[in-house]
VMD Tcl script that builds the backbone (N, CA, C; Angstrom):
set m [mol new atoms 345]
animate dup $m
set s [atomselect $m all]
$s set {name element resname resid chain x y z} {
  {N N UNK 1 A 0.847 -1.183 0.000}
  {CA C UNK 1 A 0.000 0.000 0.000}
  {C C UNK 1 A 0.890 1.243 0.000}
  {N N UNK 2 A 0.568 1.906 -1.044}
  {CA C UNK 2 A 1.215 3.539 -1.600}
  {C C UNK 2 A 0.871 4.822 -0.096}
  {N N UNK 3 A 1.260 5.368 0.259}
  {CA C UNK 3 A 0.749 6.750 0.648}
  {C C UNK 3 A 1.101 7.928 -0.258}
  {N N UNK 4 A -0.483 8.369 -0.401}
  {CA C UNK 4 A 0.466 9.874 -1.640}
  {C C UNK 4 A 0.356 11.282 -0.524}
  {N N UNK 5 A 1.633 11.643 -0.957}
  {CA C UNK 5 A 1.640 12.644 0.301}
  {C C UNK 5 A 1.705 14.104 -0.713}
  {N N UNK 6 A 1.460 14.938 0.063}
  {CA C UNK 6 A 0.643 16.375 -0.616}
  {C C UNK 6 A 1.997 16.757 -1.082}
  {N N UNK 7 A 2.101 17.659 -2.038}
  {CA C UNK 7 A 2.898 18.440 -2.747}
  {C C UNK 7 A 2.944 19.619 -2.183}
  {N N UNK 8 A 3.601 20.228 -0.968}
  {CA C UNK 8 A 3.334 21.557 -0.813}
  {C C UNK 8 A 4.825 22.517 -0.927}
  {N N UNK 9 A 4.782 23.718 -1.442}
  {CA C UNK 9 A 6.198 23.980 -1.216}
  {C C UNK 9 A 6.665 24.528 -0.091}
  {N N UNK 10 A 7.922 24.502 0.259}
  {CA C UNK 10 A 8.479 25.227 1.609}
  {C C UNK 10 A 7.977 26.400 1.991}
  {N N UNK 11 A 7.541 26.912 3.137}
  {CA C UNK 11 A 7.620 27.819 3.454}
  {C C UNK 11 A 8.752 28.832 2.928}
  {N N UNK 12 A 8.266 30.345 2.562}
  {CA C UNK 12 A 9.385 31.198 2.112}
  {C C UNK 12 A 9.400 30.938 0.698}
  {N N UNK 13 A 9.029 29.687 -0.340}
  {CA C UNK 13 A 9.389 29.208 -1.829}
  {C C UNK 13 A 8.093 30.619 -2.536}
  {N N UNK 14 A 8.757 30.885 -3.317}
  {CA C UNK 14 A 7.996 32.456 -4.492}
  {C C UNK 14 A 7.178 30.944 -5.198}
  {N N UNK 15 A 5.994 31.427 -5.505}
  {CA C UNK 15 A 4.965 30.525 -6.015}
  {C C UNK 15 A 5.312 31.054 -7.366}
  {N N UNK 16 A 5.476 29.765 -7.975}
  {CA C UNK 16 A 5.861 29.637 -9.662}
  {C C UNK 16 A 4.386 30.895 -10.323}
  {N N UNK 17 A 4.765 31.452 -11.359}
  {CA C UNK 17 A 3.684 32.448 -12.351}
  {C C UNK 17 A 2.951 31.310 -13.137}
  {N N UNK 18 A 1.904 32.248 -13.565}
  {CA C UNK 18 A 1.242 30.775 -14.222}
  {C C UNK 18 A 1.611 30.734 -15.679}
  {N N UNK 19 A 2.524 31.673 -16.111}
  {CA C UNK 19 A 3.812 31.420 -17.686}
  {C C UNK 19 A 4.953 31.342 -17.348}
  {N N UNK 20 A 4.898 31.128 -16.136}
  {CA C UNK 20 A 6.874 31.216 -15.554}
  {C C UNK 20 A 7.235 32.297 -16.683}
  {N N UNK 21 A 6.994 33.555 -16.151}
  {CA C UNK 21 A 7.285 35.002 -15.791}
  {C C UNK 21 A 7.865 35.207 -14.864}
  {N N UNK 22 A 9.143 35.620 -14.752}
  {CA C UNK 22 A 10.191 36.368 -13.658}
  {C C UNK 22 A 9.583 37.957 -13.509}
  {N N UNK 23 A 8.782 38.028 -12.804}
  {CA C UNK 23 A 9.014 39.818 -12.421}
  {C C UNK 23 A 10.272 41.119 -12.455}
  {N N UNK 24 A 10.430 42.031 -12.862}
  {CA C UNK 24 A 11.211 42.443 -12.556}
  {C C UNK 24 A 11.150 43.597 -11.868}
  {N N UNK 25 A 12.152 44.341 -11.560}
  {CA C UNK 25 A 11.901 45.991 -11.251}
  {C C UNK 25 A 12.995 46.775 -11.353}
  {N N UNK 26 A 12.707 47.566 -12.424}
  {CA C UNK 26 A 13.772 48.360 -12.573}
  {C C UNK 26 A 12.671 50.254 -12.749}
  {N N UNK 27 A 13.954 51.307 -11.824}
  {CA C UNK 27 A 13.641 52.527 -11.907}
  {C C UNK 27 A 12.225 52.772 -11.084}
  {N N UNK 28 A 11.799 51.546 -10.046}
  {CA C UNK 28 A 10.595 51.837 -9.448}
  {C C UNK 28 A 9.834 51.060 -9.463}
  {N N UNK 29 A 9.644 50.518 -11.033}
  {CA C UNK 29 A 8.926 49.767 -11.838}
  {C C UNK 29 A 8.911 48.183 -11.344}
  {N N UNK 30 A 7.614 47.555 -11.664}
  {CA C UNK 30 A 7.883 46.336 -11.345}
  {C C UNK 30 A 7.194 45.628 -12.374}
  {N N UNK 31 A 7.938 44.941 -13.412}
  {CA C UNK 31 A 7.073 44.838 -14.631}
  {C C UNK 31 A 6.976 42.692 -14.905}
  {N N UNK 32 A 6.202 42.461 -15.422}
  {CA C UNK 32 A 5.559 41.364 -15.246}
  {C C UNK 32 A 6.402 40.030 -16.106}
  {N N UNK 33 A 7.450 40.502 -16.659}
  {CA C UNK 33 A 8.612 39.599 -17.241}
  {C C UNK 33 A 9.637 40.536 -17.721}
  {N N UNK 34 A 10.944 39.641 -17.696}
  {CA C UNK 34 A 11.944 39.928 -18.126}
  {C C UNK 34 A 12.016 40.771 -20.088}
  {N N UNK 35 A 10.986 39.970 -20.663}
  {CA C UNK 35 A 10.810 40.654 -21.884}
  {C C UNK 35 A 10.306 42.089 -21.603}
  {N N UNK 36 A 9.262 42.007 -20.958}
  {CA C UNK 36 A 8.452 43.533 -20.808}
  {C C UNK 36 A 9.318 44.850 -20.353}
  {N N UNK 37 A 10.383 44.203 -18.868}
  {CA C UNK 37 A 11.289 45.122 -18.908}
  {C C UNK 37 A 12.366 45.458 -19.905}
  {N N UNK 38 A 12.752 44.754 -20.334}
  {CA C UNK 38 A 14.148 44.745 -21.505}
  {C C UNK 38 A 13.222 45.826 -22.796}
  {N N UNK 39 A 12.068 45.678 -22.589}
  {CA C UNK 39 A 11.060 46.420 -23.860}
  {C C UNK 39 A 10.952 47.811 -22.982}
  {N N UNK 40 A 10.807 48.028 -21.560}
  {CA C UNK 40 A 11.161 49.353 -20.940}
  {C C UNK 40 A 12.318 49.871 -21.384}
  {N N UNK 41 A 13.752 49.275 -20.853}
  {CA C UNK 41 A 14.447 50.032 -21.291}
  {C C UNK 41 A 14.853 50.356 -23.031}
  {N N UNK 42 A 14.590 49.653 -23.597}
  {CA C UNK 42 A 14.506 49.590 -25.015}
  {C C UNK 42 A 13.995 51.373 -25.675}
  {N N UNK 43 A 12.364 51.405 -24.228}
  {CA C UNK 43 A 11.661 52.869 -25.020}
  {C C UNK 43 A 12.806 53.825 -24.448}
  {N N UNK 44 A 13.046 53.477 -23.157}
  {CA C UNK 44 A 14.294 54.707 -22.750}
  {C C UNK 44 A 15.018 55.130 -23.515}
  {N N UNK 45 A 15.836 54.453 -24.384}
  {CA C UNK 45 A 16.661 54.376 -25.057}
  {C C UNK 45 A 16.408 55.257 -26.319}
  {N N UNK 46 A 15.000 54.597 -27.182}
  {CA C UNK 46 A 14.798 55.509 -28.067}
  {C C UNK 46 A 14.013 56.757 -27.691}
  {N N UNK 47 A 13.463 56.817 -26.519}
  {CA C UNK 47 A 12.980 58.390 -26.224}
  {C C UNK 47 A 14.400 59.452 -26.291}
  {N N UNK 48 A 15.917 58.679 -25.635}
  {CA C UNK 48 A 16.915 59.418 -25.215}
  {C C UNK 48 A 17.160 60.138 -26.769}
  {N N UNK 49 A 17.481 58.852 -27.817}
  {CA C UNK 49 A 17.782 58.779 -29.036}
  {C C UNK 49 A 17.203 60.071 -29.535}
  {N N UNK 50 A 15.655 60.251 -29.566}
  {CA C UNK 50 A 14.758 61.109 -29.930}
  {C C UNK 50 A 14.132 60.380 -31.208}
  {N N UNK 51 A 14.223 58.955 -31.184}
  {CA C UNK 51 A 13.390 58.249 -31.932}
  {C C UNK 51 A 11.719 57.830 -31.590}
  {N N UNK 52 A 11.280 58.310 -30.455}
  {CA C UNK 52 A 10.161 59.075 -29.967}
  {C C UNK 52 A 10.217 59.853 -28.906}
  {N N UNK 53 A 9.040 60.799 -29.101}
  {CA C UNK 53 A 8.824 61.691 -28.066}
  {C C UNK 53 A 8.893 61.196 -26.781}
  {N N UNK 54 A 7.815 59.912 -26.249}
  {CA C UNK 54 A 7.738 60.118 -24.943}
  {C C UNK 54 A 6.872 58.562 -24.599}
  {N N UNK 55 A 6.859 58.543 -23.786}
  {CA C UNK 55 A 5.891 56.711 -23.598}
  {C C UNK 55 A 5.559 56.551 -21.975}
  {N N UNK 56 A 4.636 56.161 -21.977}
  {CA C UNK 56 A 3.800 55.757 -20.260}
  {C C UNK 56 A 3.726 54.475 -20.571}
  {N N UNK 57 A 3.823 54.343 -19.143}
  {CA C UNK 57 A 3.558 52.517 -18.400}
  {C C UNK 57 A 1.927 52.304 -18.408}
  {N N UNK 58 A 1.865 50.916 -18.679}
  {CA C UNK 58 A 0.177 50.626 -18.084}
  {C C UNK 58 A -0.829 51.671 -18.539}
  {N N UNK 59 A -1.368 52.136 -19.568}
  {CA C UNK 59 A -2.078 52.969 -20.102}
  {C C UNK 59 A -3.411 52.110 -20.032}
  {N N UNK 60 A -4.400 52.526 -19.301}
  {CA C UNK 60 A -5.742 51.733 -18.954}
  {C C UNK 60 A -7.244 52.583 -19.901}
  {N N UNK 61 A -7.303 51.262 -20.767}
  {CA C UNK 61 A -8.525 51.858 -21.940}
  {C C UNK 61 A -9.968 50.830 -21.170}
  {N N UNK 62 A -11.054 51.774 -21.307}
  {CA C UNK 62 A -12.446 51.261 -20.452}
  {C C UNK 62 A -12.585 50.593 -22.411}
  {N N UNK 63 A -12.928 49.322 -22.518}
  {CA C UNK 63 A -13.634 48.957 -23.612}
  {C C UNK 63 A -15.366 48.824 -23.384}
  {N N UNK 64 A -16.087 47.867 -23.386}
  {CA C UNK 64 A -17.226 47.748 -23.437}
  {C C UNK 64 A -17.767 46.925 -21.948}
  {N N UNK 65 A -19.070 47.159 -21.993}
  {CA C UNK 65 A -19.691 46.489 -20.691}
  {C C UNK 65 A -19.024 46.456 -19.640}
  {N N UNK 66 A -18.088 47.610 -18.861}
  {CA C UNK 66 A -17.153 47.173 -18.082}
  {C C UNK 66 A -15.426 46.619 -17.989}
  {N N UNK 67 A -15.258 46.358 -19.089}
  {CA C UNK 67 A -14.221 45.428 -19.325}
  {C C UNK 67 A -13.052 46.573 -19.351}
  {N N UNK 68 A -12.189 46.557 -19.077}
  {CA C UNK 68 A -10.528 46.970 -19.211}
  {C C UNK 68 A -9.845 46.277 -19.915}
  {N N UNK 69 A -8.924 47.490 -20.830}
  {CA C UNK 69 A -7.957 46.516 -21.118}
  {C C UNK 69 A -6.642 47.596 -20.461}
  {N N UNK 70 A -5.669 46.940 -20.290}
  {CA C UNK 70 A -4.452 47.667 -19.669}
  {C C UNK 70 A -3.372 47.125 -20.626}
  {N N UNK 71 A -2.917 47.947 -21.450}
  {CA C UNK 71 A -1.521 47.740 -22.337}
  {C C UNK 71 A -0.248 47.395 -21.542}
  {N N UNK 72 A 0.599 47.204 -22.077}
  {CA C UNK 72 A 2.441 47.268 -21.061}
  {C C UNK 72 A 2.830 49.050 -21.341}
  {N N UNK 73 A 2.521 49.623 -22.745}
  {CA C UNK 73 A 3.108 51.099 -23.173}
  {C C UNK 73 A 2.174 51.281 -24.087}
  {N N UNK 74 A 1.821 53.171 -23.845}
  {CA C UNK 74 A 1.753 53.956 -24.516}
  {C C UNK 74 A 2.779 54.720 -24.957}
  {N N UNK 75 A 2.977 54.774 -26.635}
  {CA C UNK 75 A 4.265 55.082 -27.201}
  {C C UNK 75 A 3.597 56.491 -28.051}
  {N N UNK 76 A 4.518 57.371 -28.189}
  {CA C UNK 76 A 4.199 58.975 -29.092}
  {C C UNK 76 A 5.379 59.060 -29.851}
  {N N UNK 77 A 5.228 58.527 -31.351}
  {CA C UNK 77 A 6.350 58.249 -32.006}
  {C C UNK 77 A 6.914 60.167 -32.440}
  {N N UNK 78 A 8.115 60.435 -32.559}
  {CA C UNK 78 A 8.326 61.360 -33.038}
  {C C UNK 78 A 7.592 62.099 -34.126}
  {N N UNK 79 A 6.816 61.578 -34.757}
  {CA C UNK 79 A 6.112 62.680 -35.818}
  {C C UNK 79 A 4.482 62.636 -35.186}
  {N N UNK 80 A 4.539 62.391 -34.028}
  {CA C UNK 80 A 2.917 62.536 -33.622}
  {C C UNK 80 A 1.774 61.136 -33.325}
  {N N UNK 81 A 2.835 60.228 -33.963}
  {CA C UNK 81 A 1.795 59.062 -34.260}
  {C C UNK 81 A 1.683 58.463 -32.836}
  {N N UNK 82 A 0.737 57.771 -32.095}
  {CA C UNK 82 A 0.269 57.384 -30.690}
  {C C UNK 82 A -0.028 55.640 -31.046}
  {N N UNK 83 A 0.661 55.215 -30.391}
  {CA C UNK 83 A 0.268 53.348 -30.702}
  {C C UNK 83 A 0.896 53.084 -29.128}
  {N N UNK 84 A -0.193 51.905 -29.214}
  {CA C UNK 84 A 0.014 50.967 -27.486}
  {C C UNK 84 A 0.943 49.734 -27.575}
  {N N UNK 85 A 1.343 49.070 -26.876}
  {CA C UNK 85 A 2.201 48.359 -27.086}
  {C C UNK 85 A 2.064 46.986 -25.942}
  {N N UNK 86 A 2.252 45.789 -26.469}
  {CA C UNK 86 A 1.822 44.788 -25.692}
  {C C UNK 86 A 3.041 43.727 -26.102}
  {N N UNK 87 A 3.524 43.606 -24.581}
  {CA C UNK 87 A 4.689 42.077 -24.821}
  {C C UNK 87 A 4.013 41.000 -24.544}
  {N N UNK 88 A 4.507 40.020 -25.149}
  {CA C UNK 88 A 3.437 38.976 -24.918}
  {C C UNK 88 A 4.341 37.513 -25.565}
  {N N UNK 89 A 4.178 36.720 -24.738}
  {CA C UNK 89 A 5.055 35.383 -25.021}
  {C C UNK 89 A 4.048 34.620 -25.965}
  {N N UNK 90 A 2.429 34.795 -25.668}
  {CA C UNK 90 A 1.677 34.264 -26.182}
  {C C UNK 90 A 0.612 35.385 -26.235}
  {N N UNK 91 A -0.552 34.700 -27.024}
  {CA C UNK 91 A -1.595 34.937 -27.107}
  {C C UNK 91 A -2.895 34.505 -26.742}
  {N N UNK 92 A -3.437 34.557 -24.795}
  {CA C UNK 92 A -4.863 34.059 -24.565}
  {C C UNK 92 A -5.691 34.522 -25.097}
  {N N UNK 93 A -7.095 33.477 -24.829}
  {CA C UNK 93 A -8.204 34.128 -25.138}
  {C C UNK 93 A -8.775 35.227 -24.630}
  {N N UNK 94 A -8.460 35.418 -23.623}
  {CA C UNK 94 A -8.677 36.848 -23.074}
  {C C UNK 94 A -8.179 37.937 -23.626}
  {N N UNK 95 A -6.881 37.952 -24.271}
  {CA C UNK 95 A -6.999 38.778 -24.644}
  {C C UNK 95 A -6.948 39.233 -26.175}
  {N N UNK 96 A -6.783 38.083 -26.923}
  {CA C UNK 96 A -7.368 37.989 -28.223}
  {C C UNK 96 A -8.616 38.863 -27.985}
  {N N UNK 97 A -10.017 38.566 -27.046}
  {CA C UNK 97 A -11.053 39.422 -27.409}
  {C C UNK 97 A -10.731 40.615 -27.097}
  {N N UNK 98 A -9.897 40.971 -25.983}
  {CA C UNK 98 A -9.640 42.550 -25.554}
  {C C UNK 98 A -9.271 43.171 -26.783}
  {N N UNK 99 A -7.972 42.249 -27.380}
  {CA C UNK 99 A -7.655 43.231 -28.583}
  {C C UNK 99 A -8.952 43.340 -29.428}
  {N N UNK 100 A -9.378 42.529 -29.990}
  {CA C UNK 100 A -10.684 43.094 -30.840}
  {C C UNK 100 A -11.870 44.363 -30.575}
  {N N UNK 101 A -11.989 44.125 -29.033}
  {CA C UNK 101 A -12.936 45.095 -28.508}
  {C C UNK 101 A -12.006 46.315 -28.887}
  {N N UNK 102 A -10.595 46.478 -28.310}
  {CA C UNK 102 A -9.742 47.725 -28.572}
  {C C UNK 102 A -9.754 48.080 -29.894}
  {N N UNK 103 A -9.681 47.123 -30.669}
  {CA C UNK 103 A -9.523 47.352 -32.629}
  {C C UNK 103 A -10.706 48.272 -32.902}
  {N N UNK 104 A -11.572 47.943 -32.343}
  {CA C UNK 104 A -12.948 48.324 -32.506}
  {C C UNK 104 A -13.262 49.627 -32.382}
  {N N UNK 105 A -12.804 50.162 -30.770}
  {CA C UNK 105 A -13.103 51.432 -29.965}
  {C C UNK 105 A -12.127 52.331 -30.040}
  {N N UNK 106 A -11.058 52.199 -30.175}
  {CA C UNK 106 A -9.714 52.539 -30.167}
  {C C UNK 106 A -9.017 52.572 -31.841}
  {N N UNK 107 A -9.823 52.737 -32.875}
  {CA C UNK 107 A -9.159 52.465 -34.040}
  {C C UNK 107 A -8.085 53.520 -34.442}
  {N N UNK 108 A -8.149 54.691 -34.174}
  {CA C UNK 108 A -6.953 55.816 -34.406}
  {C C UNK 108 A -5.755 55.384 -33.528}
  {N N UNK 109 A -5.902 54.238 -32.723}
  {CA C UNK 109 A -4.589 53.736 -32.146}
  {C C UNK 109 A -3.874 52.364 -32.326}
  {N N UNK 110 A -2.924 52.033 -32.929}
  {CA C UNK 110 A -2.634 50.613 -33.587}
  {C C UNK 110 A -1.865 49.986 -32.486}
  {N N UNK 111 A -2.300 48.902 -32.124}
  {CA C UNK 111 A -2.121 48.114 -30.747}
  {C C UNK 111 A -0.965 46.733 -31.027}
  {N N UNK 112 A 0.182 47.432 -31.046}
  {CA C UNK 112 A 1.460 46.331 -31.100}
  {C C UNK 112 A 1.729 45.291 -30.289}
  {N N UNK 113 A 2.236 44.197 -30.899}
  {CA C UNK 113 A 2.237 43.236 -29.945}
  {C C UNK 113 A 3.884 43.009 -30.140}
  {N N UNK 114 A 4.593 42.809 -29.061}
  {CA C UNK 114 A 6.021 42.906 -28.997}
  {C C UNK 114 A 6.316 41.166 -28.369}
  {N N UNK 115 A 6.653 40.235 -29.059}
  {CA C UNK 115 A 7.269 39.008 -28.894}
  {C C UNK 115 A 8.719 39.123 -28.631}
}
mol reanalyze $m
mol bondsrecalc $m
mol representation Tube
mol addrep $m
C-alpha cells in the first residue's frame, strides 16, 4: 500500500507564475517579465535617441460592458503618431477578445504586440 503525500512547497518558496514570468523591477517599476522590462528600457533608449517623443507605463482603456484593457506602453512616435504596445510570449483568449474590442473602440490607435 502507496501513501500519496501532498505536494506543498516550503515555506518562504515564491509561487511559480502561471507562464513562468520572472518579475522584474527596474527605476521603481515592477514589470511582469523579463521581456516587458528589456522592452522598458529599449523605449528609454529611443525616447533618449529622440526616436520618440515620450511613452507611459500601463495605459488603462475602459472597452465595453465594463471590461478593461491595460496595455504594457503607450508610445508617441516622433512625428505625432500614438500606438500601445503589448509584450506577450503568447496569445490568450482573453486577450485575443480585448484586442478586438480595442480594434474596434480605439481604431486611431494601432495596438502592437512585442514578442
Amino acid at each position: 500500500m502507496s501513501v500519496k503525500i501532498p505536494n506543498f512547497a516550503p515555506q518562504g518558496a515564491k509561487k511559480q507564475n502561471k507562464y513562468h514570468n520572472v518579475k522584474v523591477q527596474i527605476d521603481g517599476h515592477t514589470f511582469d517579465s523579463k521581456a516587458e522590462a528589456a522592452r522598458y528600457q529599449e523605449l528609454k533608449l529611443m525616447q533618449r535617441a529622440g526616436a520618440i517623443r515620450e511613452f507611459s507605463l500601463q495605459p488603462n482603456f475602459a472597452l465595453e460592458a465594463g471590461i478593461h484593457y491595460r496595455a504594457d506602453f503607450l508610445v508617441t512616435g516622433k512625428d505625432g503618431t500614438v500606438w500601445a504596445e503589448d509584450v506577450k510570449g503568447f496569445e490568450t483568449k482573453e486577450f485575443k477578445l480585448k484586442k478586438k474590442l480595442f480594434e474596434w473602440k480605439y481604431s486611431q490607435i494601432e495596438l502592437r504586440l512585442i514578442k
